[in-house]
C-alpha positions, 0 to 999 in steps of 0.5 A: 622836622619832628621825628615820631618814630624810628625803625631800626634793622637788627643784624648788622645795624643795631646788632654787633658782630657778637649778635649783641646790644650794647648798653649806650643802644639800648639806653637810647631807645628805652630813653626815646620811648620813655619821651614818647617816641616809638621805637621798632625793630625792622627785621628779617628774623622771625618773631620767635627770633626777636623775643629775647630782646624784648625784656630790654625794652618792656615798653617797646610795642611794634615788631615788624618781622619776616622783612614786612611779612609780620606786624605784632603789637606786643601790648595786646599780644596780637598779629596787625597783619600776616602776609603768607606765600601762595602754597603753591609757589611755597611748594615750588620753591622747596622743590628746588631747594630740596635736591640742590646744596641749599639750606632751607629756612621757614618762617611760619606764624612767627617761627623759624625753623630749620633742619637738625641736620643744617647745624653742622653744616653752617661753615659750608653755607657762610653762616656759622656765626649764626650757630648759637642763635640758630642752637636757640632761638630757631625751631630745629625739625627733622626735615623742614619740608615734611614740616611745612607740608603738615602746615599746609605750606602756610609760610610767611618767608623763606631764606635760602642759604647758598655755599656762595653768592654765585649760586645765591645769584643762580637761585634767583635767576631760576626762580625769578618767575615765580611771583615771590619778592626777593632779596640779598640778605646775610653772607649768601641768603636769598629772602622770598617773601609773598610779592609786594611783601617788604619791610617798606610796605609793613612800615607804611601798614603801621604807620596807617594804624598809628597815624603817624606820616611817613615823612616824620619816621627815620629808618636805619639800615645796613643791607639791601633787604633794607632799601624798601624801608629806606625808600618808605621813610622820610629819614633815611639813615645807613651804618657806616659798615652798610653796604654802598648800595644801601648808602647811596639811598640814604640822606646821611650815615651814622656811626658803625654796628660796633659803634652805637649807631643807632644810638646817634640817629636817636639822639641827633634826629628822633629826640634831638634838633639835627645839628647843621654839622653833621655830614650828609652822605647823600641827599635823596 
């Protein structure tokens, strides 16, 4: 099989633990692109979030953004498709959220944003490791909810971060009528995207603009918000530090987010013949 295209997540698959990327990555990708190939990130970050990685790679074209929510063709410099939450449910939600210990995060065309007030609470929600990128690349407002209101709610996703994963459970449970797609994401996050709204059906919309066949693209994740993705492609490829859920989906795992991972999927399957050697996890 010849591989076109190759949708790679960023934490936790194409990022370190230092919410870097190594140079053998990103000389992989900028060397897949150059041959031809396309080359996209697959993220739950907000387009404002991904930015400063795009002078790595100048010829990088697609972003899929907000776990499906947001297409962008950076050559053109236009949004493919939005994908925004009923107001309504939106309301719903923060409502919720506001009076309980939950940090609250938007997404709204192409931004995210949090309360100034959460900075210093990033211990308490399991995501200080998240402090310098929150410091910035995050749009830092005195109150997210006053903020949201004065867009009318508009909002493409949000993440509810929990102080634990047994509170993230009870979120969704509480929340579970309400017509949202959700999913785990980071140490205690809870992603609510419009329903029907993944990173699976945001890869099948730009493969229907590109004319490329699903069964000639590779994914490559670590975590359950990447399993639609995983499921859509026809190469499903898992880091070694994906969790066991992820790599039960997947038709084989490469090396670790420490260890350029993604730099083997391009070589050995988008840009190179597989070679029969390599182990296969599972078959799907």
């Amino acid at each position: 099989m010849e591989y076109q295209l190759l949708a790679t997540d960023l934490d936790g698959t194409l990022l370190n633990a230092k919410k870097e990327i190594s140079s053998e990555n990103i000389k992989a990708i900028n060397r897949a692109l150059e041959m031809g190939k396309h080359v996209i990130f697959s993220t739950g970050r907000a387009l404002g979030e991904v930015e400063q990685f795009f002078p790595l790679f100048p010829t990088m074209r697609y972003v899929l953004c907000e776990s499906g929510g947001l297409l962008y063709d950076r050559q053109e410099k236009r949004i493919i498709s939005r994908q925004v939450l009923d107001p309504a449910i939106t309301l719903e939600v923060l409502r919720y959220a506001e009076p309980r210990d939950i940090m609250i995060q938007v997404m709204m065309e192409g931004e995210s944003i949090i309360s100034k007030k959460n900075i210093a609470l990033l211990e308490h929600y399991r995501n200080e490791y998240l402090r310098e990128h929150f410091s910035h690349h995050v749009h830092l407002v005195d109150n997210v909810i006053a903020y949201c209101q004065s867009g009318d709610y508009l909002v493409e996703k949000i993440c509810l971060y929990h102080p634990d994963t047994t509170a993230r459970v009870q979120t969704l449970e509480r929340l579970q009528y309400l017509d949202l797609t959700a999913a785990f994401s980071e140490r205690t996050s809870l992603e609510l995207t419009p329903i029907g709204v993944d990173k699976g059906k945001g890869l099948r919309k730009l493969c229907e603009e590109l004319h490329i066949p699903l069964e000639q693209v590779i994914a490559v994740g670590d975590a359950p918000n990447d399993l639609a993705v995983l499921q859509t492609a026809g190469l499903a490829l898992a880091v070694d530090n994906a969790s066991e859920e992820v790599k039960q989906v997947c038709h084989a795992v490469v090396a670790d987010n420490e260890h350029n991972g993604v730099k083997e999927a391009i070589e050995h399957w988008l840009c190179g013949a597989v070679r029969s050697t390599m182990p296969v996890y599972q078959t799907v």
